[in-house]
C-alpha positions in Angstrom: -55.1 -189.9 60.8 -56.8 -192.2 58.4 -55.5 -193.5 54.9 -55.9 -191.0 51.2 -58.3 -193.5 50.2 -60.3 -194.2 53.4 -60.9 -190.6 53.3 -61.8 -190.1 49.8 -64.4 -193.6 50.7 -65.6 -191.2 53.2 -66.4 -188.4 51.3 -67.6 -190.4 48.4 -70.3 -192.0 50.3 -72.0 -188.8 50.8 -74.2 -188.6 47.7 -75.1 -185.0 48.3 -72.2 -182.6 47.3 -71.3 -179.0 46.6 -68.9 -177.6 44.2 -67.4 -174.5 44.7 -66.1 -172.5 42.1 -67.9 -173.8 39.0 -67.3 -171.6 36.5 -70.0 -170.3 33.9 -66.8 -170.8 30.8 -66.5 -174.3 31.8 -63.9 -174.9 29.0 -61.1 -176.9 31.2 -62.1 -175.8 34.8 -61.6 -178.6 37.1 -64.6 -177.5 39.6 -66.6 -178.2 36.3 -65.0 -181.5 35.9 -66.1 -182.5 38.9 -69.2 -181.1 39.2 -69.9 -183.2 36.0 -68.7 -186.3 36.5 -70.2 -186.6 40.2 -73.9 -185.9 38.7 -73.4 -188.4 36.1 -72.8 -190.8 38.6 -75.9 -190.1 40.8 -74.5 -187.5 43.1 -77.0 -184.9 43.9 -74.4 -182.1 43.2 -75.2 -178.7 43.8 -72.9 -175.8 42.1 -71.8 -173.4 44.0 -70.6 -169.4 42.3 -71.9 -166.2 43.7 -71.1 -164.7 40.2 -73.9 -167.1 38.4 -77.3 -167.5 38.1 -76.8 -171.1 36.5 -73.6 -173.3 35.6 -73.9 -176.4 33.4 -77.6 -175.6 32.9 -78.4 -176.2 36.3 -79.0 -173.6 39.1 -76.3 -171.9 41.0 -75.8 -171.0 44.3 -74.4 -168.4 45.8 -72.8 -170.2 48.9 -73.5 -173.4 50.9 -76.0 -171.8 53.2 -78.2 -171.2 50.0 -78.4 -174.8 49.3 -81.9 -176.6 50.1 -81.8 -178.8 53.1 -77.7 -178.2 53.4 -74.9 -181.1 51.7 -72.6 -183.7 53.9 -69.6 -182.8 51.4 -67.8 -179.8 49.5 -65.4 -179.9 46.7 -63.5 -176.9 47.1 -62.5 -175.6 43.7 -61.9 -171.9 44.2 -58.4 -170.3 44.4 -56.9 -170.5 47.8 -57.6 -167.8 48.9 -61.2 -168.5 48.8 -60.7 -171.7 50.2 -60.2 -170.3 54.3 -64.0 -168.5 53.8 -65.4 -171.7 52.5 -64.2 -173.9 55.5 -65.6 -171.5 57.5 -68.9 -171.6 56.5 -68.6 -175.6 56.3 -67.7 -175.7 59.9 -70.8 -173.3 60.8 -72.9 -175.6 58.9 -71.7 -179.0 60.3 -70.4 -180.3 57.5 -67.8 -182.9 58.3 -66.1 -184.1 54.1 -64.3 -181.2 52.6 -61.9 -181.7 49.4 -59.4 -179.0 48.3 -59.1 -179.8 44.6 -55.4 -180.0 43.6 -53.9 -181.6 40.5 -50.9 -179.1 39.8 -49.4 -175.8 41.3 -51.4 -174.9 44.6 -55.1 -176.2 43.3 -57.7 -174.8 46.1 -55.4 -175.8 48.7 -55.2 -173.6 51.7 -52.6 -174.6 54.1 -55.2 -171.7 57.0 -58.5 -173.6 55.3 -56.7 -177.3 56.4 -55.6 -175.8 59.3 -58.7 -174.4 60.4 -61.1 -177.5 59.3 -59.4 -179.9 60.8 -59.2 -178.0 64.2 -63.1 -177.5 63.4 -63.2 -181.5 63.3 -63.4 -181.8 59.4 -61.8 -184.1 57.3 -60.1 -182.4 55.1 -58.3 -183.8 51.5 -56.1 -181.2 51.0 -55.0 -182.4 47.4 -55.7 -184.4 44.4 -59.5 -184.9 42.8 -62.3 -187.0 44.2 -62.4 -188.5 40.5 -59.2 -190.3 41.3 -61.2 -192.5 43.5 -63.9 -195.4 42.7 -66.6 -195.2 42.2 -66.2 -191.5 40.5 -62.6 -192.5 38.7 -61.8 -193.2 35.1 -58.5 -194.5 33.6 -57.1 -190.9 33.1 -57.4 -190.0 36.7 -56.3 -193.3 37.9 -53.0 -192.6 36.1 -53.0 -188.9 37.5 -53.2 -190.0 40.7 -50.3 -192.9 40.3 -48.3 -189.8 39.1 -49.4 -187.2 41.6 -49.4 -189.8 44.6 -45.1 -190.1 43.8 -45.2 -186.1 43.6 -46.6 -185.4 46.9 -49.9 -183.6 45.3 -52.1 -186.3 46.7 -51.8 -187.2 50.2 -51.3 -190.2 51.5 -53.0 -189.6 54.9 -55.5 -187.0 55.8 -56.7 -185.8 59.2 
């Protein structure tokens, strides 16, 4: 088991990322969130929604295996019921960084997704938001994760 924030050093380090469940109403969506904040800090972020053509002006994809040359990370920010399918395909593809998007109620979290990634040799964050962690972070997410850390809805270690 390694530390919350080794982990999320991990997964941040991996500059080419994919975003599930970007939405194409963007109005308060985390995946969007996310999606945003890791391109305008030099991420090569790729959106991921089989519903969409484009999201947030950029292209869309309809899953990971339609991305160009493949990512070393995934955001998962689909409902959890998604979030078992998703591993799936991430463990197919080799990719070792997943993040379950949680900030309230059951995010993307999938206890069957953890279960299965982890067993597949993935880290997996299963809670909390990579922008609660440097370099991606701002105050408000700093004081999210204070608050969610106490709560339980970030980990504090990840396998």
């Amino acid at each position: 088991m390694v530390t919350i924030k080794e982990a999320a050093t991990q997964f941040l380090a991996t500059k080419k990322v994919a975003v599930t469940g970007v939405s194409r109403t963007p109005a308060g969506h985390g995946g969007n969130v996310v999606y945003k904040r890791l391109k305008q800090r030099g991420y090569e972020v790729f959106a991921v929604n089989p519903n969409a053509e484009d999201v947030e002006g950029d292209r869309a994809y309809p899953d990971l295996k339609s991305i160009p040359g493949g990512v070393g990370a995934v955001v998962i920010g689909t409902n959890p019921e998604t979030a078992e399918v998703t591993m799936r395909e991430c463990a197919e593809m080799g990719i070792r960084h997943v993040w379950m998007h949680r900030s309230s109620g059951a995010g993307s979290v999938s206890p069957a997704a953890t279960e299965y990634g982890r067993a597949h040799g993935i880290t997996v964050i299963d809670g909390g938001c990579p922008l609660m962690f440097d370099p991606t972070s701002d105050v408000v997410h700093k004081c999210m994760k204070f608050f969610l850390s106490m709560s339980g809805v970030v980990p504090k270690k990840v396998s």
